[in-house]
N, C-alpha and C positions, 0 to 999 in steps of 0.2 A: 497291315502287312500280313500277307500269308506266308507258313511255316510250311516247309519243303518236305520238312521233318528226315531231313540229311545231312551227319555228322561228318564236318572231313579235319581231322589234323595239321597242324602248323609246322614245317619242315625246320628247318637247324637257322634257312636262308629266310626265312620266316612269310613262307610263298602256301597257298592254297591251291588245290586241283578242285576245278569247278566241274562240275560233275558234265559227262558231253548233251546228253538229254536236255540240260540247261543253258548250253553253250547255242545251242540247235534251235532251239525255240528262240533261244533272244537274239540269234544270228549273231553270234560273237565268234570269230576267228582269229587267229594268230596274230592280225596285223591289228585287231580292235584296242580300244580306249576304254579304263572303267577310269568312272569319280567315285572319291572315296569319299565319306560323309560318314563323322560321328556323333551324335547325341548321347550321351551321358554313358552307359556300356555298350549300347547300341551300334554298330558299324554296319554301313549299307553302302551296297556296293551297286553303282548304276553306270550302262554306256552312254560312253561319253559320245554325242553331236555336238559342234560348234554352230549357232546360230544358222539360221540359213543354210544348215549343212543338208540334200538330197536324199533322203530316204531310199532310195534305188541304186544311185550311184557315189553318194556321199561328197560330189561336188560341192561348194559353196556359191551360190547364185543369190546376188540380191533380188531378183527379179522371179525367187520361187514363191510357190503358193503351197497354202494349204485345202486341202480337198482328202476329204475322208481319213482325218487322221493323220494322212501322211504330207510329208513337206515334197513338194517336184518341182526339178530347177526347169529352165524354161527345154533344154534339149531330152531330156525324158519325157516334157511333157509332147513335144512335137512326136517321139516315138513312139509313142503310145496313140495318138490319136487326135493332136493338135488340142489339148482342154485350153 
């Protein structure tokens, strides 16, 4: 695990501000999903996909693939260039 080495405060409602540099990078916006996960003091915080969820458009296709990394349902994939 690498340290951000970025300290943020816990509000009254017991809510953290993610800092935007890190929102941007992991493409997290207002409508996104985190899972919560603890190990012992530890708390990690990761976006949430559901199985077969589309990397581009966040659809759910049983019929996506994966190809460098990322998951593409079959209509991204015809957009893109028929893979």
């Amino acid at each position: 695990m690498k340290s951000t080495g970025i300290v943020r405060g816990i509000d009254a409602l017991g809510r953290i501000v993610l800092p935007k540099e890190l929102r941007t990078s992991l493409k997290l916006d207002t409508n996104s999903k985190v899972e919560i996960f603890v190990d012992g003091e530890t708390v990690l915080l990761k976006k949430y996909r559901p199985a077969g969820a589309c990397d581009f458009c966040g659809e759910i296709d049983p019929e996506a693939v994966q190809y460098g990394g990322y998951c593409i349902c079959s209509a991204c994939r015809r957009k893109i260039g028929g893979m």
